[in-house]
N, C-alpha and C positions, 0 to 999 in steps of 0.2 A: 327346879334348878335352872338360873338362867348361861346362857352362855358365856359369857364372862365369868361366871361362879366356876369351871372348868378348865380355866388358861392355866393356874397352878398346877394341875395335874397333867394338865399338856404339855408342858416345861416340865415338871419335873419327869416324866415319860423319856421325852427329849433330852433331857441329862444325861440320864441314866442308859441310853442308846449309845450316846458322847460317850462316855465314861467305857460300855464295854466296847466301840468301836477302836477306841483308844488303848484299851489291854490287848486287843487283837492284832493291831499294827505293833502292837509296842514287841509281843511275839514274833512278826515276825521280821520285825528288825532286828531283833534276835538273833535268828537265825538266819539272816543275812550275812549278820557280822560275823558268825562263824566260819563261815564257807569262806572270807574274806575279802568281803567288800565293806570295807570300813567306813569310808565317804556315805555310801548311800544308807548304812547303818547309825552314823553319826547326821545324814542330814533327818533322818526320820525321828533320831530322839530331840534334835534342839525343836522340830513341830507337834511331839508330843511334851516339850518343856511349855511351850504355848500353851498349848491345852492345859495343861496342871495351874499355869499362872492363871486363870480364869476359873478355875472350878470351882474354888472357894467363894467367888463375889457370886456366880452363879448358884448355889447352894444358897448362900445367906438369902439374895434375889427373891430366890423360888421361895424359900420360907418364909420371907415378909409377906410374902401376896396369899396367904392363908391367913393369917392375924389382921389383914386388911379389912378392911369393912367393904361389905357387897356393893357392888355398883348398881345401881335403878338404871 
């Protein structure tokens, strides 16, 4: 396997960190907002709206570079 044969799986690794770092914050703005700080609860979800706006192109991304053809 060369190195290039493993970026896929580096990315996708790297998503999937995104993704649960992203459930984690998204908790605990959560529970921010309950305690009642709503600013800081609201500015955490419009940067976790960012994140969701990407995760799709990123997915499709990481899946094209499996069906790619290996690089020499």
């Amino acid at each position: 396997m060369t190195d290039i044969n493993v970026l896929p799986d580096i990315l996708r690794v790297l998503n999937e960190n995104q993704l649960a770092i992203a459930a984690a914050v998204e908790e605990l703005s959560k529970w921010v907002g309950e305690r009642g700080s709503d600013d800081v609860a609201g500015n955490v979800r419009d940067c976790l709206a960012h994140l969701d706006s990407n995760a799709d192109f990123l997915a499709t991304a990481i899946g094209s570079l499996y069906l790619a053809p290996p690089y020499s």
